[in-house]
Structures are given as C-alpha cells and as structure tokens.
Backbone bond lengths (Angstrom), bond angles and torsions (degrees), N, CA, C in turn:
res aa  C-N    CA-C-N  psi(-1)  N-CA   C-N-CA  omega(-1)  CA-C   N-CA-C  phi
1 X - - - 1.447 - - 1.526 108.96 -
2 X 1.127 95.99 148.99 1.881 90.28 -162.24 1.909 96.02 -91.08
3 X 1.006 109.04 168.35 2.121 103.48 -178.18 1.408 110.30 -66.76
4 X 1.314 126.18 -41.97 1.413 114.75 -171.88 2.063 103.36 -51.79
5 X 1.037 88.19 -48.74 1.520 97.53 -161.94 1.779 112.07 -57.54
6 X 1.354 81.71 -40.91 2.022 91.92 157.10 1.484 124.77 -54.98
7 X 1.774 94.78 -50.96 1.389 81.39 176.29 1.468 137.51 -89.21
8 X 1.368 109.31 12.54 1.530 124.30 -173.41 1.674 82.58 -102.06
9 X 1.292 152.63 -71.75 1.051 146.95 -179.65 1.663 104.68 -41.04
10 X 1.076 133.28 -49.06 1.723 113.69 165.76 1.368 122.20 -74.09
11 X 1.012 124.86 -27.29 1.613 139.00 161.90 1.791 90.39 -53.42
12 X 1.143 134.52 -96.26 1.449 128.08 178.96 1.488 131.87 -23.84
13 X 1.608 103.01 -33.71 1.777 104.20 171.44 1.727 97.64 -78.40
14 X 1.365 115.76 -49.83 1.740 112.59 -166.58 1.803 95.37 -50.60
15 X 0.852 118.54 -53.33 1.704 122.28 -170.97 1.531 103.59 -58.54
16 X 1.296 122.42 -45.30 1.825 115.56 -175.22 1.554 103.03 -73.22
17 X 1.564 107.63 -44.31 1.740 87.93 174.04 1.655 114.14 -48.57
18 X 1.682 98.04 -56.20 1.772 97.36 -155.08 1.789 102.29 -48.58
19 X 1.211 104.17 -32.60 1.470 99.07 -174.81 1.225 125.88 -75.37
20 X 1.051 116.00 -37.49 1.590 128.59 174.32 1.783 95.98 -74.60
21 X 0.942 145.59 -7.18 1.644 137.81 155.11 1.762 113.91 -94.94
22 X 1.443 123.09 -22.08 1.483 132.66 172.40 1.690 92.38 -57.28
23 X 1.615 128.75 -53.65 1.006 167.73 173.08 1.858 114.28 -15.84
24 X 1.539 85.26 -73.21 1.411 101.17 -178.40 1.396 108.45 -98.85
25 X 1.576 119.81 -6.22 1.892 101.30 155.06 1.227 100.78 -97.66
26 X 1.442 157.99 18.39 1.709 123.41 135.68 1.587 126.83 -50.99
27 X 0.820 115.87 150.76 1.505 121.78 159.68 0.957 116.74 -123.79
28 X 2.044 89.68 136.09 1.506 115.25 -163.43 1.619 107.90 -78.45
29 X 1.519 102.40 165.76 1.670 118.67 -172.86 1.466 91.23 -73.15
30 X 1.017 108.78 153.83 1.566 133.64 152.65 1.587 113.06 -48.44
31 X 1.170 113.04 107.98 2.004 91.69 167.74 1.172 121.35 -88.40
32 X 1.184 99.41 159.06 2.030 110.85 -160.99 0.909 114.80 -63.67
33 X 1.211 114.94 134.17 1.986 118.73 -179.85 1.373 101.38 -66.29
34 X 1.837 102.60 132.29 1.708 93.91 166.35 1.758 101.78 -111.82
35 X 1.239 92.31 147.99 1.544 89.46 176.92 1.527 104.24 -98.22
36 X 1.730 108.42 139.54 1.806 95.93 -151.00 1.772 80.24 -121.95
37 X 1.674 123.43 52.79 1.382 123.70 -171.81 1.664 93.04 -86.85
38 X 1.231 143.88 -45.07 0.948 164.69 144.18 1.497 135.48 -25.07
39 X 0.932 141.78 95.32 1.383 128.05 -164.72 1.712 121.25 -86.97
40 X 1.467 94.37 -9.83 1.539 98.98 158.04 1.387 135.15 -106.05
41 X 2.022 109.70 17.73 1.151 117.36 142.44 1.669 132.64 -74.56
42 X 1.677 110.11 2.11 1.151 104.63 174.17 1.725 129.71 -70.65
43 X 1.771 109.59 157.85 1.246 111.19 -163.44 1.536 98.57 -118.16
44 X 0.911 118.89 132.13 1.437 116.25 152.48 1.527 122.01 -94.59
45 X 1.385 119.39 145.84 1.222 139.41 146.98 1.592 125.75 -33.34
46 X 1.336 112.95 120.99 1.686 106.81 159.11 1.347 118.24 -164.61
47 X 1.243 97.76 147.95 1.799 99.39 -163.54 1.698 124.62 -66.79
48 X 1.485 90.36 123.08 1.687 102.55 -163.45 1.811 108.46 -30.89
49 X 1.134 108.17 148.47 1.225 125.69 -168.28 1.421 120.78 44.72
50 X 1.075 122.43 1.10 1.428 114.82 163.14 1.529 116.76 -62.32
51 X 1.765 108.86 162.63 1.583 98.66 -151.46 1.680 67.00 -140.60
52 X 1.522 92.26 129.41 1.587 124.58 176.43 1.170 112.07 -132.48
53 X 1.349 98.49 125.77 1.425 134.32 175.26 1.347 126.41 -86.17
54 X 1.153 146.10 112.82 1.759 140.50 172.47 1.547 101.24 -140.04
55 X 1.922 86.91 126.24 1.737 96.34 -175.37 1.759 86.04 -130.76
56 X 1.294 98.80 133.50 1.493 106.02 168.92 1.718 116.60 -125.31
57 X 1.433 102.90 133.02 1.543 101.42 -168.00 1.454 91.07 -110.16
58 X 1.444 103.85 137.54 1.621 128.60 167.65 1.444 104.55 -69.80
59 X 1.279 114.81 142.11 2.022 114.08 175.75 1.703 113.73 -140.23
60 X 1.230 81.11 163.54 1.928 75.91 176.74 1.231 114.14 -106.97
61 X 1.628 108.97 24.10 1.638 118.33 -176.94 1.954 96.37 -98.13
62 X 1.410 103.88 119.20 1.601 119.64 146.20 1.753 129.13 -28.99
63 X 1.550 93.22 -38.75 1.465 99.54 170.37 1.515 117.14 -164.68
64 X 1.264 124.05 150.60 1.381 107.71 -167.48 1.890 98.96 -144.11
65 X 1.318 107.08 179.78 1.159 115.32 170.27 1.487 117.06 -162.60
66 X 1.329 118.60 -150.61 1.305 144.97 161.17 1.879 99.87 -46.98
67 X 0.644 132.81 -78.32 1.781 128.97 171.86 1.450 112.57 -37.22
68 X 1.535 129.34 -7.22 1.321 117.13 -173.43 1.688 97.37 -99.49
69 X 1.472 102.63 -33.68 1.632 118.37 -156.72 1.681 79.59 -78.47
70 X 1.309 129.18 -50.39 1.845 127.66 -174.56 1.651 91.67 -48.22
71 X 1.622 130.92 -58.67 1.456 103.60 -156.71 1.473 104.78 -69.00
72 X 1.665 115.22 -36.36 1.289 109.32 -168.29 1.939 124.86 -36.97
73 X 1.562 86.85 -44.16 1.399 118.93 -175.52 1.453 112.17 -60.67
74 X 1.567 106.60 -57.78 1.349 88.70 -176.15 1.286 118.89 -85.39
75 X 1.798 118.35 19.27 1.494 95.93 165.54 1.655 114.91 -93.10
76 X 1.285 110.37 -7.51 1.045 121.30 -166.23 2.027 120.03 -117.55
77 X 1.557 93.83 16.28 1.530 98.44 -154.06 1.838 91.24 -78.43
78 X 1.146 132.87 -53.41 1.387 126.90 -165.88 1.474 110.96 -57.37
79 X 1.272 121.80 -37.33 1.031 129.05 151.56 1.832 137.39 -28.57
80 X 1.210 94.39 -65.91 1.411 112.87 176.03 1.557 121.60 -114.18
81 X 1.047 121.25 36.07 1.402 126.79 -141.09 1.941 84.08 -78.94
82 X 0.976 133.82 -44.16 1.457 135.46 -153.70 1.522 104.40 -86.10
83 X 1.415 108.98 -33.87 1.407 118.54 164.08 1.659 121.95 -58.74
84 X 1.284 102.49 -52.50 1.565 104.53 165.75 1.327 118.98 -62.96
85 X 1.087 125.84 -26.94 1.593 132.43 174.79 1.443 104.00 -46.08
86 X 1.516 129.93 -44.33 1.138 139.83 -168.88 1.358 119.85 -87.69
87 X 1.451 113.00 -14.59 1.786 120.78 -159.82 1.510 93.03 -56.14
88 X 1.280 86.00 159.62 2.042 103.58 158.48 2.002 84.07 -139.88
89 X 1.421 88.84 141.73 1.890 100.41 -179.50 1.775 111.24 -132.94
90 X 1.481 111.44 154.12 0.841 90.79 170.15 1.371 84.02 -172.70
91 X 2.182 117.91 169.19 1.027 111.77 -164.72 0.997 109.78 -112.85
92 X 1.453 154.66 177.49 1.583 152.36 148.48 1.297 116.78 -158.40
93 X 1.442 109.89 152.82 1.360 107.34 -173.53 1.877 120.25 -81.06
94 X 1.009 136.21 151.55 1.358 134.80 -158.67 1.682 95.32 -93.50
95 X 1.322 104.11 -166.11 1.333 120.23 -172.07 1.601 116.60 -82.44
96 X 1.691 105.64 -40.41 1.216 136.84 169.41 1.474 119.02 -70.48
97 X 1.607 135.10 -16.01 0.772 136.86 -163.55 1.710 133.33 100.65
98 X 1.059 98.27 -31.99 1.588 121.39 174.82 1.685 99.65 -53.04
99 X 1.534 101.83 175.20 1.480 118.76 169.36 1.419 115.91 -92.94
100 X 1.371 139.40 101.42 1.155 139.58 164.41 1.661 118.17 -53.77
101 X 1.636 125.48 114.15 1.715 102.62 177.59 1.443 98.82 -114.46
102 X 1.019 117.53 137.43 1.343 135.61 -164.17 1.761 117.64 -106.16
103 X 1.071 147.39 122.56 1.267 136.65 161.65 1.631 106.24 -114.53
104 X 1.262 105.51 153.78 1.374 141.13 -172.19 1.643 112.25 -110.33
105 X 1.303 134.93 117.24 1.552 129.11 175.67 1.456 108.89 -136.57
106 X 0.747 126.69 122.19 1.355 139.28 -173.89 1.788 107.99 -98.60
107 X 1.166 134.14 134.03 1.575 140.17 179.45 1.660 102.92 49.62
108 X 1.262 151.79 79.88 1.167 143.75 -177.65 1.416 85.18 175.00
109 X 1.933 89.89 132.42 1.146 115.34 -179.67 1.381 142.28 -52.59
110 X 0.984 132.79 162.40 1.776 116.22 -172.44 1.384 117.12 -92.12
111 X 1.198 105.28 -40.04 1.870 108.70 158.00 1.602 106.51 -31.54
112 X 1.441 112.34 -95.80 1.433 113.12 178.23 1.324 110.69 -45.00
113 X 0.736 140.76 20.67 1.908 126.56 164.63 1.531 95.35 -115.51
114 X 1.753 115.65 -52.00 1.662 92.99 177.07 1.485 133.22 -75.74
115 X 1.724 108.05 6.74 1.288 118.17 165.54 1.492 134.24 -86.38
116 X 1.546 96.23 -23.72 1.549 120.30 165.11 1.313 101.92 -76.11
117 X 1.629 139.05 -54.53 1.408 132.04 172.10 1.444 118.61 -34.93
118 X 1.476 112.00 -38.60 1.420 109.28 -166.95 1.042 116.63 -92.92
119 X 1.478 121.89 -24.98 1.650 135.54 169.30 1.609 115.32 -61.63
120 X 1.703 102.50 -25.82 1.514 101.49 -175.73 1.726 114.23 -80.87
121 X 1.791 84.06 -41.51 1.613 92.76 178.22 1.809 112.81 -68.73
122 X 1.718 123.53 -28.07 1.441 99.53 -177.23 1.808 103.27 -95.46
123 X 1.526 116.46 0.64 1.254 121.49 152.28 1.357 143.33 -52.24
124 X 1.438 97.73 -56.34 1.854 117.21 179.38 1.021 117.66 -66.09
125 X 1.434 146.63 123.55 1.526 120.89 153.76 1.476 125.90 -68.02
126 X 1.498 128.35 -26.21 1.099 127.85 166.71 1.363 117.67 -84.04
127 X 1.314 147.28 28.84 1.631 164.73 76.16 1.475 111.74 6.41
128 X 1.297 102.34 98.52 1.634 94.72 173.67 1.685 107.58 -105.79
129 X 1.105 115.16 -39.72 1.848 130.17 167.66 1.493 98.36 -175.01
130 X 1.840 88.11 176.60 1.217 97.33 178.88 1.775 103.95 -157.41
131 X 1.324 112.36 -177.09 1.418 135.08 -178.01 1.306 131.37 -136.63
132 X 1.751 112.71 107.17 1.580 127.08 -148.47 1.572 89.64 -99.06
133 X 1.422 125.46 121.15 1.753 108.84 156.51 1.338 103.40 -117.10
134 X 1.476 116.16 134.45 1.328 124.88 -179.44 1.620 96.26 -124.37
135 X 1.553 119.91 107.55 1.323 101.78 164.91 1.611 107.69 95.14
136 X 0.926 90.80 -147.65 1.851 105.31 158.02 1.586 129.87 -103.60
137 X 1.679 96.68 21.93 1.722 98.08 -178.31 1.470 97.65 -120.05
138 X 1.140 112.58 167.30 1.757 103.36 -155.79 1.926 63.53 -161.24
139 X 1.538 125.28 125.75 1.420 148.61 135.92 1.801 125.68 -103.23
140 X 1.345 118.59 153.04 1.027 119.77 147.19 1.421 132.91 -125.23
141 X 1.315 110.30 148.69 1.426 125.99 -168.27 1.484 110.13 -103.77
C-alpha cells in the first residue's frame, strides 16, 4: 500500500472514533410528554420513510365485508393488480351510519392510490366518496 493511502485510511479511523465519542457526550432532549387521557391522542409507530397510504370510501351499505372489498377488486384488479398485492383492509362504521371500507398501503406511490380511489368511486355503485391521506395531504374524491 503506498503511504498516502495509509494515511488517509488512519486519518478516517481517528475521525470515526472522535465522532462517535463527540456523539455519546451530548445530551439528549427530553421527549414530549404525551398525555394518553384520550384515546384519540394515540400515536402509532412506522418505519422511517416509509410512505403510507389510507383511502377510506363512504357507502350506502348498512354493513359490509369481505364480498364488498371482492367486487371492488374485481372491477378494478387488472388495473391495479400490484397495488392490491400490498392492501391491508378493513371495515368500520362511519359517522352517518353507513359502512366505511378502508385500505391500508404501505411504500406505493400516491399517484396510483389516488387513481385507484377514483376508478373505485366512478366504478362502484355503492361508492358514495371517499378520503385519500398520503403523508400530510389528506383529499377527497
């Protein structure tokens, strides 16, 4: 090994120590008290930079299930077929009474999720609207 190359390779270890010891004498902030009196102050967890998707469609169905998410799908499966690969679903009741159906996408783009939103809603007949949040943008369709 010729010397420069030595000495840039010990020059590089002296610098990762000093830093990795600059490192462990800061002291960290305090994290923020949450007050957890509330059950809709809760937070969930999710892995940094991952990009999550939640689209919920409003319906004029009383109750729904697994058979609502099958028609949705197959009107829209060739279409989105790689997108659905990824869904997480689930049902709940709305404010109004109706069936809320919900999908879940984890790493998948926001284009294709608000293009699948809109295909379902001018697709479905039991689709009344819905609500895409990608991020920190929250639309309705």
């Amino acid at each position: 090994m010729s010397a420069s190359f030595r000495l840039f390779l010990l020059f590089a270890v002296f610098t990762g120590i000093a830093e990795m010891c600059g490192n462990v004498n800061q002291a960290a902030a305090p994290a923020p008290a949450v007050n957890m009196t509330n059950n809709t102050n809760r937070r969930r967890r999710s892995a940094d930079g991952a990009n999550i998707i939640h689209i919920e469609f409003q319906t004029t169905l009383t109750s729904a299930g697994d058979l609502e998410f099958s028609k949705i799908e197959n009107e829209v499966f060739e279409e989105f077929e790689e997108l659905l690969a990824k869904a997480h679903r689930q049902v709940t009741t709305g404010t109004e009474g109706g069936s809320v159906l919900k999908y879940m996408f984890i790493d998948v783009d926001c284009g294709t999720a608000q293009l699948f939103a809109q295909s379902v809603k001018d697709l479905i007949s039991f689709v009344t609207g819905g609500t895409i949040k990608c991020g920190n943008q929250a639309s309705s369709i």
